[in-house]
Residue frames as qw, qx, qy, qz and C-alpha x, y, z in Angstrom:
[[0.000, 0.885, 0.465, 0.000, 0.00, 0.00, 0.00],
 [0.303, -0.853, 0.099, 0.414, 2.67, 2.50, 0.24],
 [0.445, 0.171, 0.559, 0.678, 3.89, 1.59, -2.99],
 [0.214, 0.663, 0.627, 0.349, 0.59, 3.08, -4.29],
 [0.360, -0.816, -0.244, 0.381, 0.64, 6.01, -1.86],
 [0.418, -0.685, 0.224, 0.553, 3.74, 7.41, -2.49],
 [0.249, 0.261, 0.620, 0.697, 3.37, 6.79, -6.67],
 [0.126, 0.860, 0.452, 0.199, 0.09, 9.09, -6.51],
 [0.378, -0.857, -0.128, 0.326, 1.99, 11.62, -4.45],
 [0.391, -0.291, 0.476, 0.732, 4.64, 11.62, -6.84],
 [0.222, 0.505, 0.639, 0.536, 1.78, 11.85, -9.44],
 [0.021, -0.899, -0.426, -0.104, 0.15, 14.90, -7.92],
 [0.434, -0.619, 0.269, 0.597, 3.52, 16.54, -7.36],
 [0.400, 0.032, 0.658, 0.637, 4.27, 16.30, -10.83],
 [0.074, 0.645, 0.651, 0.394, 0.76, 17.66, -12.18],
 [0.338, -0.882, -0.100, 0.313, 1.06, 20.23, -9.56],
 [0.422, -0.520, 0.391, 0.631, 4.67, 21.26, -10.87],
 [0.354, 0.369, 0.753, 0.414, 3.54, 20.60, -14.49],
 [0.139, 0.757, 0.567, 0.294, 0.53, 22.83, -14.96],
 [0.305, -0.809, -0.018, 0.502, 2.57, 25.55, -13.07],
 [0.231, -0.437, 0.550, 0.673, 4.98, 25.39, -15.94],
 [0.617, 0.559, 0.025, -0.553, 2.57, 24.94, -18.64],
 [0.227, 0.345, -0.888, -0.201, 4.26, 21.60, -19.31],
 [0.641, -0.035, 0.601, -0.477, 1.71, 19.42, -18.34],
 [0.771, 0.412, 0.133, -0.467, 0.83, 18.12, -21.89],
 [0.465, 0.590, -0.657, 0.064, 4.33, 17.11, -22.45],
 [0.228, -0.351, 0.848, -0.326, 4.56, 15.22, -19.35],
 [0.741, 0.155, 0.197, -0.623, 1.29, 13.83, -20.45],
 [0.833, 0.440, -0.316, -0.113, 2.42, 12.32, -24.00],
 [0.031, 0.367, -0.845, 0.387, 6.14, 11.07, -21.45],
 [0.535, -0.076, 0.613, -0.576, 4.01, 9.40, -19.61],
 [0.805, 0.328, 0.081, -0.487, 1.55, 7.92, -21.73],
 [0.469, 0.652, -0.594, -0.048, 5.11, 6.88, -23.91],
 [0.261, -0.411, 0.734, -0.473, 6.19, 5.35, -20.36],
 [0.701, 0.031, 0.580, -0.414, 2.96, 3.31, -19.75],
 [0.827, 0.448, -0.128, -0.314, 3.02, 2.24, -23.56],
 [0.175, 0.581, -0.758, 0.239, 7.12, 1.16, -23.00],
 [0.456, -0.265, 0.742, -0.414, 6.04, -0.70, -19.83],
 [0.841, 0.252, 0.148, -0.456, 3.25, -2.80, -21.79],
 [0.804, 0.544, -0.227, -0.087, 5.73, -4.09, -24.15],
 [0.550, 0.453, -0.572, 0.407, 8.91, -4.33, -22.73],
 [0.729, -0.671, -0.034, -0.131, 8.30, -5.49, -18.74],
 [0.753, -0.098, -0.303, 0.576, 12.23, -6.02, -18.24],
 [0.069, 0.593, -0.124, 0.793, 12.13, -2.19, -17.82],
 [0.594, -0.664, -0.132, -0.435, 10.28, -2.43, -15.01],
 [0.931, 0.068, -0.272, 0.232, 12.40, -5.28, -14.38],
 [0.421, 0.238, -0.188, 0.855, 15.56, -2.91, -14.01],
 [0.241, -0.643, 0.006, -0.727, 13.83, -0.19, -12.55],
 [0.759, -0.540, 0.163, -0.325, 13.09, -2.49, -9.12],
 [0.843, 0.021, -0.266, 0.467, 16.84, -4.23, -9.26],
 [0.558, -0.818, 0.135, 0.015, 18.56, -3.10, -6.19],
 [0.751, -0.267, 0.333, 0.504, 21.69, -3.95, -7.71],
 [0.562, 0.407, 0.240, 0.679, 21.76, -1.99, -10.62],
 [0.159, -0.318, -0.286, 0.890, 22.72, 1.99, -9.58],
 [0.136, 0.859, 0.401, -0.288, 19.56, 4.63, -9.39],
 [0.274, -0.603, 0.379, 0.646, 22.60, 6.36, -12.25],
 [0.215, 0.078, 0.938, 0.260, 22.50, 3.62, -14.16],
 [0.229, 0.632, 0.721, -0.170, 18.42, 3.73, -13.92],
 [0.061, 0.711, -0.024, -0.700, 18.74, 7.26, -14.76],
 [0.101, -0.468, 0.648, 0.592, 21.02, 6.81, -17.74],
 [0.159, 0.401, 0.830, 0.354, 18.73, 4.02, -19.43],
 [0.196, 0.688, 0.698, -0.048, 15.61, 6.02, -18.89],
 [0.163, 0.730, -0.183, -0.638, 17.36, 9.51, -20.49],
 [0.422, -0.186, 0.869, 0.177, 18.21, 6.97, -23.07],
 [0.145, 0.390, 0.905, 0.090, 15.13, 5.66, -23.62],
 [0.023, 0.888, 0.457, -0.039, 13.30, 9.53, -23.68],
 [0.554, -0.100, 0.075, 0.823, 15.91, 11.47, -25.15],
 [0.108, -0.523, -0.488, -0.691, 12.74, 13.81, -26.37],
 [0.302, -0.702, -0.558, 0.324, 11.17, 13.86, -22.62],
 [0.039, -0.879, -0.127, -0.459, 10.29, 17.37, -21.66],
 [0.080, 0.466, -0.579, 0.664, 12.34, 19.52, -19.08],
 [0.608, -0.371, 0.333, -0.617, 9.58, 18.43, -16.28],
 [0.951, 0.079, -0.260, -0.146, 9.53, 14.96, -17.21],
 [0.631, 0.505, -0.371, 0.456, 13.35, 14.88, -16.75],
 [0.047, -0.418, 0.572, -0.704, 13.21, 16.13, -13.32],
 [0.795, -0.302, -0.029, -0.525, 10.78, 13.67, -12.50],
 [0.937, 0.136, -0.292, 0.135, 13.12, 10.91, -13.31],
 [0.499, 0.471, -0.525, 0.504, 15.78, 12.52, -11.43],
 [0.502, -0.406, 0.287, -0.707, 13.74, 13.14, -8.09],
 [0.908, -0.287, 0.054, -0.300, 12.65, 10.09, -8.04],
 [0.672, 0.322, -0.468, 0.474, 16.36, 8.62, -9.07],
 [0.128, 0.472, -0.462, 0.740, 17.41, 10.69, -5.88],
 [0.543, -0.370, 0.502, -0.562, 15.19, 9.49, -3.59],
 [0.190, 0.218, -0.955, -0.068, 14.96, 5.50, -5.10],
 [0.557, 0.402, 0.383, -0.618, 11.91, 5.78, -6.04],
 [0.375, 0.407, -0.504, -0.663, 12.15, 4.74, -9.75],
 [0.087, 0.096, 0.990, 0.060, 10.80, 1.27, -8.97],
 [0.208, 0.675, 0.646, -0.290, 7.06, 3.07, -8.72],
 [0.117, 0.369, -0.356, -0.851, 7.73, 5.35, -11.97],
 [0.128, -0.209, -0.796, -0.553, 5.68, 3.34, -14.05],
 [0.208, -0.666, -0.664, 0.270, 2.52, 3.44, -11.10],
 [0.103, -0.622, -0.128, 0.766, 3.28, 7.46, -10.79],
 [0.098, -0.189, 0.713, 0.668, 3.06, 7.57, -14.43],
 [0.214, -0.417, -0.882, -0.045, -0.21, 5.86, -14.27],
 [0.269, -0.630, -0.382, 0.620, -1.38, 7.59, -11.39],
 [0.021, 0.460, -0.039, -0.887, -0.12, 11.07, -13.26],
 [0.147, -0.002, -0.592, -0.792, -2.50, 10.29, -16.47],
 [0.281, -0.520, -0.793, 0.146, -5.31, 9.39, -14.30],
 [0.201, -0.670, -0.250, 0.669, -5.19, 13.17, -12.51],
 [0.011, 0.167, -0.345, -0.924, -4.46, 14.74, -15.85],
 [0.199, -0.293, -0.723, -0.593, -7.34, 13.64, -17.77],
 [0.229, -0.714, -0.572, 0.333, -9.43, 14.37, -14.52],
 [0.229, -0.565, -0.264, 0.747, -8.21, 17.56, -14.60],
 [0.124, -0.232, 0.546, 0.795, -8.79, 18.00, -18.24],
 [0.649, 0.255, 0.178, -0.694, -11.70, 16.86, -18.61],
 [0.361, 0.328, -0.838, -0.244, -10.83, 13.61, -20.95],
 [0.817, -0.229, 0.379, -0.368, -13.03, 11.33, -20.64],
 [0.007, 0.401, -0.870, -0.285, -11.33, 7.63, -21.23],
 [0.900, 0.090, 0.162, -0.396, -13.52, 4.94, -23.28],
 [0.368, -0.347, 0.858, 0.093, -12.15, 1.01, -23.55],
 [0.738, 0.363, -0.472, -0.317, -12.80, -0.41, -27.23],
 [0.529, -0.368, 0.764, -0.033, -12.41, -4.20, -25.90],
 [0.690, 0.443, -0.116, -0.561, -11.89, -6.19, -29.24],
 [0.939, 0.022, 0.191, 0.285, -10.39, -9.72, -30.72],
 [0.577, 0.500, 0.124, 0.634, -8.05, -7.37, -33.12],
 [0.061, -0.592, -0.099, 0.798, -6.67, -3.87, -32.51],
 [0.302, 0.687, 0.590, -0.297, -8.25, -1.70, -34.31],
 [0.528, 0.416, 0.253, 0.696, -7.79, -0.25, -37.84],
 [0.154, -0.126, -0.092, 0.976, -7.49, 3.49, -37.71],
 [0.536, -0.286, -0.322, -0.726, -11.42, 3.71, -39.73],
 [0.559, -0.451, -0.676, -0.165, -12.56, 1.83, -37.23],
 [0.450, -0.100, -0.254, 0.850, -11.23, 4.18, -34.47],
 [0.091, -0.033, -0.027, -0.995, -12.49, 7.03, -35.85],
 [0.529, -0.416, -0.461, -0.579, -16.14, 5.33, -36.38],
 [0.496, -0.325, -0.606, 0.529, -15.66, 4.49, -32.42],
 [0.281, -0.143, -0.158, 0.936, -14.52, 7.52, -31.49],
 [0.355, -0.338, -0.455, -0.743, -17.99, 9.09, -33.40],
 [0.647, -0.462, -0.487, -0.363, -20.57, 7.17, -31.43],
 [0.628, -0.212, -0.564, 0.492, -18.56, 7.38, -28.65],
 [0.203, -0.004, -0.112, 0.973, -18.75, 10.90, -28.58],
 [0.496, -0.465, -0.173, -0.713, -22.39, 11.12, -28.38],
 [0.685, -0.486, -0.542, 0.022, -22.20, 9.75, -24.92],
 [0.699, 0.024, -0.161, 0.696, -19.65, 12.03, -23.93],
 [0.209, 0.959, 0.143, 0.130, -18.37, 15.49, -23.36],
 [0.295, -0.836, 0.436, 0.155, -15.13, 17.23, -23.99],
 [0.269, 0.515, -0.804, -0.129, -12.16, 15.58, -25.30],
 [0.965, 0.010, 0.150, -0.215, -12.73, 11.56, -25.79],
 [0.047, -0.697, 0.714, 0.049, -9.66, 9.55, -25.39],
 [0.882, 0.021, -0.061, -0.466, -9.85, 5.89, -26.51],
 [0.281, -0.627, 0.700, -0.194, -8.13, 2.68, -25.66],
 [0.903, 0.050, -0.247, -0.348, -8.31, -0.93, -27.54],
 [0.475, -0.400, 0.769, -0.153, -7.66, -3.82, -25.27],
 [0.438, 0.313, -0.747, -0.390, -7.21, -7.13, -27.20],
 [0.401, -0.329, 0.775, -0.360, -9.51, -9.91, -25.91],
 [0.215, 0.166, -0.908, -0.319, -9.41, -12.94, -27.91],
 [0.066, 0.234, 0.935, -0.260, -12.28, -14.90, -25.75],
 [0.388, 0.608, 0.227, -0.654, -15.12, -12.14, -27.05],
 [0.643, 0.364, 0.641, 0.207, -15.19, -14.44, -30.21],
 [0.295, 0.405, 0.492, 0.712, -16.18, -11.04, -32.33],
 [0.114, -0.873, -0.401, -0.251, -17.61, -7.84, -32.19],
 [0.061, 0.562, -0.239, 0.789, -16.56, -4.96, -29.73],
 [0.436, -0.756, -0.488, 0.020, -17.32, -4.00, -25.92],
 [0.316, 0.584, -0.032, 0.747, -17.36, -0.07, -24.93],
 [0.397, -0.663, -0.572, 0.276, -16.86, 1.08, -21.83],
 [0.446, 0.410, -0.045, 0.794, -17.56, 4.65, -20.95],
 [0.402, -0.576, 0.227, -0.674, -17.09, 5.48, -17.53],
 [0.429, -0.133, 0.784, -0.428, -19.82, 3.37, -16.17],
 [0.763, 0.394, 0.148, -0.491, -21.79, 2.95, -18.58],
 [0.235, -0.264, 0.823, 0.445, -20.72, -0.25, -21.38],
 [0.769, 0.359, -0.160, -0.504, -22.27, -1.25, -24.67],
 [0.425, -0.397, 0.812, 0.047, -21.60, -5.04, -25.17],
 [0.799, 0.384, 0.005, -0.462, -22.04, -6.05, -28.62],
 [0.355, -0.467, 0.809, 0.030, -19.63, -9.00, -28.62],
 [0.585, 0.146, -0.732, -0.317, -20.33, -12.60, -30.22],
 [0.440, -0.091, -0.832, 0.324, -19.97, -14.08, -26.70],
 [0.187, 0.080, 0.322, -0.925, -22.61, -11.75, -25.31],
 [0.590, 0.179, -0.182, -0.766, -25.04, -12.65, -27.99],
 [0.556, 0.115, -0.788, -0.238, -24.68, -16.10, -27.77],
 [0.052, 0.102, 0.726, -0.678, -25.08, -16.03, -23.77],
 [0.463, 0.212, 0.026, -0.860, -28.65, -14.09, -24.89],
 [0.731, 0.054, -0.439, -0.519, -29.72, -16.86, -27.53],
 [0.440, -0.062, -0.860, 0.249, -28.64, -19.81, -24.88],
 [0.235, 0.104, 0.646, -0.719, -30.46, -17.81, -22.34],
 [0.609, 0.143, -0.181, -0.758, -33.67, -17.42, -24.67],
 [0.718, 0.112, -0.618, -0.299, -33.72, -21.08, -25.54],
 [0.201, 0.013, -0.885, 0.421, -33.26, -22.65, -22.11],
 [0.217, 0.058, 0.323, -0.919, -36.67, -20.51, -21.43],
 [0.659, 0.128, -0.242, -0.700, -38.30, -21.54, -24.08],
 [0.607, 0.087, -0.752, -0.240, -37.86, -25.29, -23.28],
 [0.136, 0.000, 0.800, -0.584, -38.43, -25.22, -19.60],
 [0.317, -0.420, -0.625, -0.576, -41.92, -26.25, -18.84]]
């Protein structure tokens, strides 16, 4: 629990230090880069929570790896390098696009689909999504192979489940009804 703690606190430090400097949207897309990095390549993380390799070291890969970061971004990594903290960068990271998009108003909807999604299909998301919405509409396709076909949107609370493995649940319910007596 103090993992989590002490990643938000770094996240609301940051968003707090950010939107002073009108850098907030850079730290945003860092971030966002960060959590997309992490998805794919988990040895980062890997390194990031080895106690043997130096919080320098850590440093050095992750200028490396964000040789583009933004001036605020850069002092994130070193703050947290200085206090050996860089094992909860990815969480604070997290944590700091959670608070932005609150503070922005962004709402986030989850395209859950067998495929990712072509760019036209995106954009015809991103449409109908946006009549449920207001403000900026930020979207997200999670790949889940067991939903046979189709899509499921969540936005917010609210989801639209128009799956294959939804509809077939429906026609197995329908027909178990119809044969009870």
């Amino acid at each position: 629990m103090k993992k989590s703690r002490a990643s938000l606190r770094y996240a609301k430090s940051i968003l707090s230090f950010s939107e002073e400097n009108n850098t907030s949207k850079e730290v945003a897309l860092d971030m966002q880069k960060l959590s997309d990095l992490m998805q794919v390549n988990s040895d980062l993380q890997t390194a990031l929570e080895n106690p043997l390799i130096a919080n320098e070291k850590k440093l050095m890969i992750l200028n490396g790896l964000f040789p583009d970061a933004s001036e605020s971004t850069n002092k994130l990594f070193s703050l947290m390098a200085d206090n050996n903290r860089l094992a909860i960068l990815a969480e604070s990271g997290y944590h700091f696009l959670e608070l932005y998009a609150i503070s922005n108003k962004i709402t986030k909807a989850t395209v859950t689909s067998v495929s990712p999604l072509t760019y036209d299909l995106k954009e015809i998301v991103h449409k109908k999504a946006k009549t449920f919405s207001k403000g900026e509409l930020k979207i997200e396709n999670k790949i889940d192979p067991n939903i046979i076909g189709g899509f499921i949107l969540k936005i917010g609370d609210m989801q639209l489940d128009a799956s294959i493995t939804s509809q077939l649940k429906t026609i197995k319910t329908k027909l178990t009804k119809v044969n009870t007596i």
